[in-house]
VMD Tcl script that draws the C-alpha trace (Angstrom):
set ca {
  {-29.61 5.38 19.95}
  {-26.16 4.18 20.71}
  {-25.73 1.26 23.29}
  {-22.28 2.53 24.85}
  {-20.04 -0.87 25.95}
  {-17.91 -1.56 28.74}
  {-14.32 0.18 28.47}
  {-11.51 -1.57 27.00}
  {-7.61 -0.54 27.19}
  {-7.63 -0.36 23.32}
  {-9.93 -0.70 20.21}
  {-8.37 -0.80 17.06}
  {-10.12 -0.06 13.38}
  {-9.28 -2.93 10.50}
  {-7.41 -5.79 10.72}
  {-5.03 -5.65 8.12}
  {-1.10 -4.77 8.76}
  {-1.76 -1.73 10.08}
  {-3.86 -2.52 13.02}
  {-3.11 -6.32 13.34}
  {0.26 -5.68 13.98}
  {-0.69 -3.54 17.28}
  {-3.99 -6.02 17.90}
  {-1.27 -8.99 18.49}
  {1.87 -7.09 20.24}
  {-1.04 -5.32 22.58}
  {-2.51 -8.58 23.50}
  {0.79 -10.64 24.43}
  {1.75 -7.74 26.77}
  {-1.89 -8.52 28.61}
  {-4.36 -5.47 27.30}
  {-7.67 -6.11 26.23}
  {-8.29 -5.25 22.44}
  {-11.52 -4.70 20.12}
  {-10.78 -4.93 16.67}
  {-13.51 -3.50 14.47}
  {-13.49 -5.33 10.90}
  {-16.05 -3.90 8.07}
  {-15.47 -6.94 6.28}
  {-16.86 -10.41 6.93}
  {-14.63 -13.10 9.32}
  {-12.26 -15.27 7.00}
  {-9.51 -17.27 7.43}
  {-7.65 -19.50 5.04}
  {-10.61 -22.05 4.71}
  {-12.59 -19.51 3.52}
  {-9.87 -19.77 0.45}
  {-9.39 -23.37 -0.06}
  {-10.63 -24.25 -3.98}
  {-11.38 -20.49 -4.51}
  {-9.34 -20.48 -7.65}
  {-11.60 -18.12 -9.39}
  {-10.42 -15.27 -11.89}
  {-14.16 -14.40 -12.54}
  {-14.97 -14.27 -9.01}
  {-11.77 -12.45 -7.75}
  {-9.60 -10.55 -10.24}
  {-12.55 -9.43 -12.30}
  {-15.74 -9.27 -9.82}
  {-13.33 -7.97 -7.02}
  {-14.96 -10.26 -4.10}
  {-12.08 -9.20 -1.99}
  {-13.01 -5.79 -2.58}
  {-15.12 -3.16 -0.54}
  {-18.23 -2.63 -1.63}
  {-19.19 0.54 -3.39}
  {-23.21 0.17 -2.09}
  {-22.14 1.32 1.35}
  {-19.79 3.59 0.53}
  {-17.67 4.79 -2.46}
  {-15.37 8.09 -3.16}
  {-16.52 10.97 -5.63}
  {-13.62 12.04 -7.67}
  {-12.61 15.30 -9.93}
  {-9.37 16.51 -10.93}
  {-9.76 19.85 -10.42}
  {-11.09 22.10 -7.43}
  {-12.87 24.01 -10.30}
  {-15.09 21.12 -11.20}
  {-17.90 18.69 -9.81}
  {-17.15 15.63 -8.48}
  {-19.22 12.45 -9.01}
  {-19.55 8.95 -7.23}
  {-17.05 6.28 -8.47}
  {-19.02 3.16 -9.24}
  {-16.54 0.49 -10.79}
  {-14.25 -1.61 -8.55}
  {-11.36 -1.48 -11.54}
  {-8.35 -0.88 -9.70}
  {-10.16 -0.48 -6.38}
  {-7.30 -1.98 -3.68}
  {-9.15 -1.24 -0.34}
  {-9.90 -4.62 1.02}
  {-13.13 -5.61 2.99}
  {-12.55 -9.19 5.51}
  {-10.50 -9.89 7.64}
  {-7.02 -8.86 6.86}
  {-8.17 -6.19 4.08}
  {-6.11 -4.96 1.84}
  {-3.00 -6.97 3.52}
  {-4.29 -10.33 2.57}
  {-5.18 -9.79 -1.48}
  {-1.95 -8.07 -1.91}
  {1.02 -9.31 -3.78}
  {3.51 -10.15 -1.28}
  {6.85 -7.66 -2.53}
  {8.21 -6.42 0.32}
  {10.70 -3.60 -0.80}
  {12.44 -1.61 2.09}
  {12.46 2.04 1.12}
  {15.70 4.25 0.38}
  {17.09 6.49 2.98}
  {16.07 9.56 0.96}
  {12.16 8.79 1.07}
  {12.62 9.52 5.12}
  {14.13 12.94 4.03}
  {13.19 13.97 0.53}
  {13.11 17.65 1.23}
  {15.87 17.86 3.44}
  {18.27 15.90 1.06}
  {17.02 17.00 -2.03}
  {18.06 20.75 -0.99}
  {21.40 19.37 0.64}
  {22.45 17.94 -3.11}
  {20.31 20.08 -5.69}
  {19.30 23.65 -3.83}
  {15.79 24.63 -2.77}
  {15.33 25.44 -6.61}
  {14.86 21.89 -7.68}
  {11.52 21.86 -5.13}
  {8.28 22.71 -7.73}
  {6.69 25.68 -5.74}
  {3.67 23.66 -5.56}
  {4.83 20.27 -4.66}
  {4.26 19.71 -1.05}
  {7.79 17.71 -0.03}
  {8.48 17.12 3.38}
  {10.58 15.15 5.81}
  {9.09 12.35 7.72}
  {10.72 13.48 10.97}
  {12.51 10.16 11.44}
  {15.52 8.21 9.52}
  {15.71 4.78 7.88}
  {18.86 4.32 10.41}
  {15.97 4.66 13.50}
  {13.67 2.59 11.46}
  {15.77 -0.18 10.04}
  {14.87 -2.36 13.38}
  {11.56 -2.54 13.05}
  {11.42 -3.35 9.31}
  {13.86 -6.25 10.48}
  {10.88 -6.90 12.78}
  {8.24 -6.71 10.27}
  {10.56 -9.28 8.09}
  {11.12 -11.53 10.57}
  {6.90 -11.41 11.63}
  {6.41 -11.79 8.18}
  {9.24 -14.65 6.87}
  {10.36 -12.92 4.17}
  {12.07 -14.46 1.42}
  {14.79 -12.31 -0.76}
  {18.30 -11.46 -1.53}
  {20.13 -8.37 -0.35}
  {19.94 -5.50 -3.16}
  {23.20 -4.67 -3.65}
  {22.99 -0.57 -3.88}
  {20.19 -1.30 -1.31}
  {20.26 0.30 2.54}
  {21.86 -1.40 5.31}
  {20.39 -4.13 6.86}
  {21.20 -5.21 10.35}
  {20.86 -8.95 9.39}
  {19.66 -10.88 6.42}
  {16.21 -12.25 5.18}
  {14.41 -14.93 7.21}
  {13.62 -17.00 4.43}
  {16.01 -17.87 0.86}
  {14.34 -15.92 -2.32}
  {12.17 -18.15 -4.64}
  {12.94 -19.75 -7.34}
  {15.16 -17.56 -9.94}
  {12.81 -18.97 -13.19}
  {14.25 -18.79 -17.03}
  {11.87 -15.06 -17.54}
  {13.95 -13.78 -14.26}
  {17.51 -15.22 -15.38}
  {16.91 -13.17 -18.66}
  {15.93 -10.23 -16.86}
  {18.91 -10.43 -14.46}
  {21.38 -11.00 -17.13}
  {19.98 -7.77 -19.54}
  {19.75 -5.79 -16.64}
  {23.48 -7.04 -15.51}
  {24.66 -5.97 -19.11}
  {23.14 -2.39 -18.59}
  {25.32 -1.84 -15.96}
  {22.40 -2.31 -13.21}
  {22.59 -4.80 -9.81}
  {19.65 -6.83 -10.45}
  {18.12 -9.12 -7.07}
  {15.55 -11.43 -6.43}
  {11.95 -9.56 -5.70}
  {11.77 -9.88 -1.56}
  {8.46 -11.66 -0.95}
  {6.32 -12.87 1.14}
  {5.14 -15.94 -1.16}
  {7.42 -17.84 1.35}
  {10.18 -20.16 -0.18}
  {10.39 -22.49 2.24}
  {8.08 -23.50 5.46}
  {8.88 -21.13 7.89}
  {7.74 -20.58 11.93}
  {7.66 -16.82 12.98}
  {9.15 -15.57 16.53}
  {5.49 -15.19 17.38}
  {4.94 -19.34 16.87}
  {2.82 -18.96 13.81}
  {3.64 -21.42 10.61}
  {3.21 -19.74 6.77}
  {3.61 -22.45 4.57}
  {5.84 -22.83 0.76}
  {4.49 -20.74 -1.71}
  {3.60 -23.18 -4.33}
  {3.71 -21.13 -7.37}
  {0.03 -21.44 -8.03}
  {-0.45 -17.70 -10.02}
  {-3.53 -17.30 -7.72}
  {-2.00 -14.61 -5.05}
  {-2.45 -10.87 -6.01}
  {-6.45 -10.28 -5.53}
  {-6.87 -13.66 -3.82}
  {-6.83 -15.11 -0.63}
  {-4.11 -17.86 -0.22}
  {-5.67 -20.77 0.27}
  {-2.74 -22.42 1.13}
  {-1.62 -20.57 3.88}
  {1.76 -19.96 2.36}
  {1.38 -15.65 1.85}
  {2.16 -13.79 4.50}
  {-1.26 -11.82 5.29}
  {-2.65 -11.00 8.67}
  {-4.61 -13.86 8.29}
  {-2.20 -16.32 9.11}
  {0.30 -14.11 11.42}
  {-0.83 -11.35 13.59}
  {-4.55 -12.08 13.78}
  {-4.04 -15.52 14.99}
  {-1.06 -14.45 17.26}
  {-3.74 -11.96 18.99}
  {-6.53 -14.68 19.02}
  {-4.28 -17.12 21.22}
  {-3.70 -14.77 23.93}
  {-7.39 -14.25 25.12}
  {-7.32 -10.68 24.99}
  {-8.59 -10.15 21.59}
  {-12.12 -9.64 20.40}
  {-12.84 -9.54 16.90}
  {-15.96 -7.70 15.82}
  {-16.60 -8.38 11.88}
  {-18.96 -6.50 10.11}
  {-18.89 -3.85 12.02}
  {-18.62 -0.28 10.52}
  {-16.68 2.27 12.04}
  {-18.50 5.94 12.10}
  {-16.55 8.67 14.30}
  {-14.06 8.47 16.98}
  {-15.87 10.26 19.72}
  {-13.26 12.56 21.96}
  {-13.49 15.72 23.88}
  {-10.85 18.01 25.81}
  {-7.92 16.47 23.54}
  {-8.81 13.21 24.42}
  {-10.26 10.31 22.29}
  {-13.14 8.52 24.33}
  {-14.00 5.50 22.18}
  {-14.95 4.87 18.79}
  {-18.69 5.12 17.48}
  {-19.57 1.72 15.02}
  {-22.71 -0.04 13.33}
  {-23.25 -3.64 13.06}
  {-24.36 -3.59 9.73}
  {-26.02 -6.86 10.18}
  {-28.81 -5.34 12.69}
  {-28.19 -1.38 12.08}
  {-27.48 -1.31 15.69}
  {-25.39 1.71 16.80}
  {-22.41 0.89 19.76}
  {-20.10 3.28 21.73}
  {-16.91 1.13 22.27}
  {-14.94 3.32 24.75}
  {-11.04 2.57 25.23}
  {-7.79 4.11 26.41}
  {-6.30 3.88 23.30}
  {-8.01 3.93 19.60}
  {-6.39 3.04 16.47}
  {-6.74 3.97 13.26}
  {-5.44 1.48 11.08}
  {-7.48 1.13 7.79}
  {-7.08 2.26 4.42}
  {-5.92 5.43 3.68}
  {-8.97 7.24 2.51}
  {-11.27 5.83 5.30}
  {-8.65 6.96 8.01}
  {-8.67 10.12 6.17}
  {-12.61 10.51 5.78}
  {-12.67 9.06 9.33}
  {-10.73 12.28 10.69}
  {-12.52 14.56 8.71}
  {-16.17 13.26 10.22}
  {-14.47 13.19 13.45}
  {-13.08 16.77 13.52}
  {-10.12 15.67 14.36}
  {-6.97 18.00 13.12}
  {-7.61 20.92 10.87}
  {-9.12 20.30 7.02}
  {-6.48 21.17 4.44}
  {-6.69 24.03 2.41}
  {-5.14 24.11 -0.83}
  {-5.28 27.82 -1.80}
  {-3.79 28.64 1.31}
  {-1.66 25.42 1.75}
  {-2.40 25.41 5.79}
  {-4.27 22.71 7.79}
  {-2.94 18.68 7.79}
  {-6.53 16.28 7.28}
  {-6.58 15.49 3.46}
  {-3.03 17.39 2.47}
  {-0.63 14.60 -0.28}
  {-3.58 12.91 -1.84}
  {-0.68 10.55 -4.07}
  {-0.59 7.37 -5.70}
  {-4.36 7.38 -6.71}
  {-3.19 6.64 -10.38}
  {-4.27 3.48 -12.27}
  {-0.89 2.61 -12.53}
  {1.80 3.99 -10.79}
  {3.46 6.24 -13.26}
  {6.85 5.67 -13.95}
  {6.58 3.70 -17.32}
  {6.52 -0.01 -18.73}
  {7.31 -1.89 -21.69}
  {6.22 -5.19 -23.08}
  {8.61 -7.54 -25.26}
  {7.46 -10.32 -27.58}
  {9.44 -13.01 -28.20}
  {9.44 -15.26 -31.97}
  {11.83 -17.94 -30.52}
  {11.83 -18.05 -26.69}
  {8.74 -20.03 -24.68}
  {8.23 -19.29 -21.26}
  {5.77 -21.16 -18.67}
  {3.45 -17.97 -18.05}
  {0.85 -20.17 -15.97}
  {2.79 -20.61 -12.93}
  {4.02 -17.46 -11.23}
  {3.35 -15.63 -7.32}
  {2.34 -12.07 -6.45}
  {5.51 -11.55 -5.53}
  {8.08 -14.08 -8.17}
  {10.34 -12.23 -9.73}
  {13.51 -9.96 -10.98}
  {14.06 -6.40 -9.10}
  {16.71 -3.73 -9.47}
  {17.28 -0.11 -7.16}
  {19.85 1.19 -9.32}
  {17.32 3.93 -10.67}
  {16.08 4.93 -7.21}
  {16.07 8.07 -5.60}
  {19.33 7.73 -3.23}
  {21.07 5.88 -6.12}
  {20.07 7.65 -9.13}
  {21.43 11.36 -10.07}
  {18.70 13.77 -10.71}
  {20.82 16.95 -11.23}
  {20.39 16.87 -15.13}
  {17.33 15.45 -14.98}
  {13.84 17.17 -14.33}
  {12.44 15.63 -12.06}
  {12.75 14.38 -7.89}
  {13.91 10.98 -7.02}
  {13.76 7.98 -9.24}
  {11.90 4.41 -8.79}
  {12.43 0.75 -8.71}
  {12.30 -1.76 -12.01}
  {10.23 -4.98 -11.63}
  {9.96 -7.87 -13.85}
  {6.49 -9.45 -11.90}
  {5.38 -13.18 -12.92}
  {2.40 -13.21 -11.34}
  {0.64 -16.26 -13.21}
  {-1.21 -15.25 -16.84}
  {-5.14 -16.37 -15.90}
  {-6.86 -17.15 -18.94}
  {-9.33 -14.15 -17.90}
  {-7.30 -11.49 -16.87}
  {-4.31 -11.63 -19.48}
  {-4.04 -11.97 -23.43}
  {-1.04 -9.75 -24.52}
  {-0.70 -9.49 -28.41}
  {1.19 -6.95 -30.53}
  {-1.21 -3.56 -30.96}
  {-0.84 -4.81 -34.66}
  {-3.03 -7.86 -34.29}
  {-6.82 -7.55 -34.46}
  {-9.21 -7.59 -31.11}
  {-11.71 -10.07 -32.64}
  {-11.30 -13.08 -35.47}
  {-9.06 -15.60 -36.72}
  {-5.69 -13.65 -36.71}
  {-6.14 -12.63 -32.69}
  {-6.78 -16.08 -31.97}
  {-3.86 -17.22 -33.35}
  {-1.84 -14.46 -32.25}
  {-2.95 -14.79 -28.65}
  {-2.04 -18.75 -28.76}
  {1.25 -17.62 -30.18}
  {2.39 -14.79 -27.65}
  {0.19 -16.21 -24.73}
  {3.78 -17.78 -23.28}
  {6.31 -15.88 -25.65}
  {5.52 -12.41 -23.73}
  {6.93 -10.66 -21.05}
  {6.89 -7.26 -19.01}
  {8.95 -4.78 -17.10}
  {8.46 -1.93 -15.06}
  {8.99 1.55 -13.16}
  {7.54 2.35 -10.44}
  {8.52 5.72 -8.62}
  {7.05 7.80 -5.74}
  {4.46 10.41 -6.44}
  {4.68 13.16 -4.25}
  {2.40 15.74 -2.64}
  {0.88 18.60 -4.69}
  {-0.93 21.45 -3.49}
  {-4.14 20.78 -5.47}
  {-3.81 16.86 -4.92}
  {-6.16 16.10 -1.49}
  {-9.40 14.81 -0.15}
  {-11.90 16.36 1.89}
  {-16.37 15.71 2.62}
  {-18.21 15.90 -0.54}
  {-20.76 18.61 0.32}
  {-23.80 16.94 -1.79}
  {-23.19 12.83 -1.90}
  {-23.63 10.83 1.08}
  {-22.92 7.10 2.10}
  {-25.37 4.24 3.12}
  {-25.14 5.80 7.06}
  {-25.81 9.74 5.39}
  {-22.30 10.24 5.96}
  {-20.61 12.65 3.41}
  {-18.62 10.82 1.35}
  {-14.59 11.69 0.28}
  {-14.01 13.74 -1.99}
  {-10.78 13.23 -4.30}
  {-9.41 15.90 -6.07}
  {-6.69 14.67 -7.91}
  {-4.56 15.18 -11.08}
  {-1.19 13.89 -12.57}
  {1.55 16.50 -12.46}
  {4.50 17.80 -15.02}
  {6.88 16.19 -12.90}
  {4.98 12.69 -13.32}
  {4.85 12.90 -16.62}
  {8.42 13.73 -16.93}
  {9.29 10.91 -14.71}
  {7.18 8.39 -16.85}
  {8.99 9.61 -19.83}
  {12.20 8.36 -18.56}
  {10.87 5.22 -17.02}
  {9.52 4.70 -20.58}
  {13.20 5.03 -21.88}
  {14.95 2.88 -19.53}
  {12.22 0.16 -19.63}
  {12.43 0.29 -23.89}
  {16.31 -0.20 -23.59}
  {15.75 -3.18 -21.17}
  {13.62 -5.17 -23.17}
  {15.67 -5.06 -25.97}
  {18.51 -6.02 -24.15}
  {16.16 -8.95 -23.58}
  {16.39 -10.31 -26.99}
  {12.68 -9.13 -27.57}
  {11.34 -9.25 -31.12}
  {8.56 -7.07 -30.67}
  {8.80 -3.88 -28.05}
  {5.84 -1.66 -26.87}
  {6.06 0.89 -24.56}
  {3.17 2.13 -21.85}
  {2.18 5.80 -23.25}
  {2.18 8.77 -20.91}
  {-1.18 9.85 -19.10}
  {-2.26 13.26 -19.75}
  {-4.68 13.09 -16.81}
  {-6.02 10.83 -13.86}
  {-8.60 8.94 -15.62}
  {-11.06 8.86 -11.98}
  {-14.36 7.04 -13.89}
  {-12.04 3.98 -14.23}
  {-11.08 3.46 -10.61}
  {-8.49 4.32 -8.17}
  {-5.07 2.76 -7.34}
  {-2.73 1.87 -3.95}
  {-3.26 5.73 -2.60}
  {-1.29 7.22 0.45}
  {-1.23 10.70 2.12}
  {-4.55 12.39 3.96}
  {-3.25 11.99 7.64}
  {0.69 12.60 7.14}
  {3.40 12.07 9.46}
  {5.89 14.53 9.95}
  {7.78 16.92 12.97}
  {5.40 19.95 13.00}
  {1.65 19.89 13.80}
  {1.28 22.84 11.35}
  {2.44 20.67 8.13}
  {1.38 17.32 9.92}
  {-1.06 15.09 11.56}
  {0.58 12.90 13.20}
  {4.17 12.31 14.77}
  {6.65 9.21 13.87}
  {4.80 6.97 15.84}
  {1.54 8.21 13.99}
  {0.42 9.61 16.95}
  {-1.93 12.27 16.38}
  {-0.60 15.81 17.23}
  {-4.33 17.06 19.02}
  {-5.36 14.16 20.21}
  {-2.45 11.81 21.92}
  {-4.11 8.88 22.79}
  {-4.82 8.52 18.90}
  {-2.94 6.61 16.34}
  {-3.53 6.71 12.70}
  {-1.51 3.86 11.16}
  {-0.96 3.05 7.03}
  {-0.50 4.63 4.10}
  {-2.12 7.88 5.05}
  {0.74 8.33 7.16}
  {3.12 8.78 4.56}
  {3.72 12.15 3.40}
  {4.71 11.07 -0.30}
  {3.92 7.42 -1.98}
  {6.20 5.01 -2.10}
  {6.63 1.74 -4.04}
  {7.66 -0.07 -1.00}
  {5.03 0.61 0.49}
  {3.44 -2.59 2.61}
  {7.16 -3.19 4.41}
  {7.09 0.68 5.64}
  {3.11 -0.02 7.21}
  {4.43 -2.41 9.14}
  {7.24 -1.14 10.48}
  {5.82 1.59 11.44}
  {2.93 -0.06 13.33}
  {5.39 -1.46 15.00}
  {6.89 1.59 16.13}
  {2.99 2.36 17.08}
  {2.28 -0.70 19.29}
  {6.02 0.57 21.05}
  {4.76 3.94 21.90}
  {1.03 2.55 23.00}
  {2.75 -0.02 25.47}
  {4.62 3.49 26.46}
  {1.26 5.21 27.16}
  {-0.50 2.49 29.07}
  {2.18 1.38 31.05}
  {4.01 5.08 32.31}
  {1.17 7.34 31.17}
  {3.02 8.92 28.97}
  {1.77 11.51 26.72}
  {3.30 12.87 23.28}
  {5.78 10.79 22.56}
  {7.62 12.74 20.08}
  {8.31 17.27 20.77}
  {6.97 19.19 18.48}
  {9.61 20.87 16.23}
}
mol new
graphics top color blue
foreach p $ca { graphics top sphere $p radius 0.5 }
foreach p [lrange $ca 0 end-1] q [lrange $ca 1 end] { graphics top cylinder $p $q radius 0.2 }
display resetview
């Protein structure tokens, strides 16, 4: 039986961006807050000498573990689904500071049209241009209302970059200089220069310089160590969670962090959420933690499979296209489609071995407010990356397809092209399809006999299309590189589910209506107003900028709480 707790003015679910960022502006202004982590308790200790590609990029410590719980996955509603076992690809953190602390660090802003993709893309091409079974809809809210809190998130976070130059408005400049503009990124910039494009330094937040937030917390200079996407910096210089918000909220005396503690149901009655339901996983011990205020701020598809168990908002239906808990499954791809291509070089060396998450060449130029779709078949566009993350000796050996997988010719060829090699890519937003969504499996449970999510989820015509041109544009690059040797990424026929999952979105959408919705622009949920569901299953399409837009909008989220605690207020956004 469940011990029920003492009432607290707010308990939040996860600790990464998402609920962090609440957890510490909740706590300055004096409420009490309960943060319920999964995960185990880590800080940047926990890191220190943990310079492991084994252990991290290819056993996925960082990873949640698929013996409590896991996904089933099919690709259409016509078939079975089946448990996903492997951890390739799987980005849904466990510890403190989830997926926010093994991420890369690029911190993109979004273009204006990702706020208003329907409503713009009828404005410039006619209704006509809309698939009849893509799900596109506004976000009900603009960049222009937005733009101050990514400035906040920036500032939180220290960001280091350069202003794109087709790029939104900004209301003042990066906190932090880019990094260091290495001889791979000065041969990006100058190809991509040549092409006509406005190539920029990737905003990151592998720091450039030592840098104190406005909260009093110190990140430290990224020192180029390669070890920063799927690890915990160990030198405190990434801005995660771990070393911002999560301390910020520790220091006031108002915060009380509960790790390994797994979140069940949020428990609410008469349109009002009572508390949140959890199991210490280290006794099995069931608690009631009531509150005035719960948050939802973990991954996408436990938010999403949290609402469903919860009966919160109605299940979507994808032959009828009504109800908002599940609707614009996107982004579950291996890779985000949009299209790559790899150049090998006879008489250029690089230094491969040093890189960050986040180091590297960037260009918007292709994206969707600044690249003209009206001759072209599909909706919006993408950004182009050249990433230098750090080749482990593990995770990385790019040869020509030519060369052999095994004997004396691949190990030559790998010592050749292991620092003559380099890559470039597209990355788009996938949008919402009708028969792309999650909902309860009806015969596989989890460790707790909770159903788990079900993903049904396949790659559309217009992704294809879109990874086509990406595949085009990412060819002509490379060779405008000087590359001797150029091979392209081919285009995926169908999600390939048995091999893993990618950075999904969608499941508990934003938006101005409660019918196509579940939440409002402060991802407050529509039924139930003293709950917030914060991340990427807030967004109604998925975006490549994608960490900078979770954190500006839980900033907009910890606004509107303060709102309802201190004045009692209510929905904070009408209804269309």
């Amino acid at each position: 039986m469940a011990k029920k707790l003492d009432k607290v003015d707010v308990v939040v679910v996860g600790t990464g961006w998402a609920s962090g960022i609440p957890a510490a502006e909740l706590t300055k202004a004096g409420y009490k807050v309960v943060a319920l982590e999964r995960g185990k308790d880590r800080d940047v200790t926990d890191y220190i000498g943990a310079k492991d590609a084994l252990r991290y990029d290819k056993r996925h410590e960082m990873m949640e573990d698929h013996i409590v719980q896991t996904i089933t996955a099919r690709n259409s509603a016509d078939q079975e689904a089946f448990p996903l076992r492997t951890q390739e690809e799987n980005f849904e953190g466990n510890n403190v500071g989830g997926s926010s602390s093994h991420w890369s660090g690029v911190t993109h802003r979004p273009t204006e049209f990702d706020f208003e993709a329907r409503s713009k893309t009828i404005e410039k091409h006619g209704e006509g241009k809309i698939p009849k079974d893509m799900n596109l809809q506004d976000w009900g809210i603009t960049y222009d209302e937005m733009e101050k809190y990514y400035d906040q998130f920036e500032k939180m976070a220290g960001t280091s970059g350069e202003e794109d130059p087709v790029g939104v408005k900004r209301s003042s400049p990066y906190p932090t200089p880019p990094m260091k503009e290495t001889p791979p990124i000065t041969l990006f910039k100058k190809a991509a220069k040549n092409l006509g494009y406005h190539p920029f330094q990737i905003p990151s937040a592998n720091l450039s310089e030592r840098y104190e937030n406005p909260d009093g917390e110190t990140i430290n200079q990224c020192q180029y160590c390669s070890f920063c996407m799927m690890y915990g910096c160990d030198f405190g210089a990434k801005s995660d969670p771990v070393v911002t918000v999560i301390p910020t909220a520790q220091k006031t005396g108002n915060f009380d962090l509960r790790t390994e503690s797994y979140a069940r149901r949020v428990i609410h009655e008469n349109g009002k959420a009572t508390g949140v339901l959890y199991v210490d996983t280290r006794t099995g011990q069931e608690y009631i933690q009531p509150a005035d205020i719960i948050v939802l701020g973990a991954y996408t598809l436990s938010n999403t499979k949290l609402m469903l168990l919860s009966e919160i908002g109605k299940p979507y239906d994808p032959k009828t296209r009504t109800g908002v808990i599940g609707k614009n499954a996107a982004g579950f791809e291996l890779s985000t489609p949009g299209g790559s291509a790899r150049g090998y070089f006879e008489d250029k060396k690089f230094n491969l071995a040093m890189g960050a998450g986040a180091l590297g060449g960037t260009f918007s130029d292709l994206d969707s407010d600044n690249l003209d779709t009206s001759d072209l078949d599909f909706i919006g566009g993408g950004i182009v990356e050249l990433r230098l993350r750090g080749e482990d000796p593990i995770g990385y050996n790019n040869v020509p397809s030519d060369v052999p997988s095994w004997g004396k010719e691949f190990k030559e060829k790998s010592l050749h092209y292991s620092n003559r090699n380099l890559g470039v890519g597209f990355s788009p937003s996938t949008y919402g399809w009708r028969t792309n969504y999650m909902d309860l499996d009806p015969t596989y449970k989890d460790s707790f006999n909770d159903p788990l999510l079900r993903v049904t989820y396949d790659i559309s015509e217009q992704d294809k299309k879109t990874t086509e041109f990406g595949i085009k544009k990412m060819k002509e690059l490379m060779e405008e590189m000087g590359a001797d040797i150029v091979e392209t990424s081919s285009v995926a026929e169908t999600w390939g589910h048995k091999h893993g999952y990618g950075e999904a979105a969608g499941g508990v959408i934003m938006g101005e209506d409660p019918e196509t919705s579940a939440v409002n622009n402060y991802c407050q949920s529509w039924e139930v107003d003293n709950l917030f569901v914060i991340g990427a299953s807030a967004l109604p399409h998925k975006i490549p900028q994608q960490t900078a837009t979770i954190g500006a909008f839980a900033y907009r989220a910890a606004e509107g709480m303060k709102e309802i605690l201190e004045n009692g207020a209510k929905l904070l956004v009408d209804a269309k």
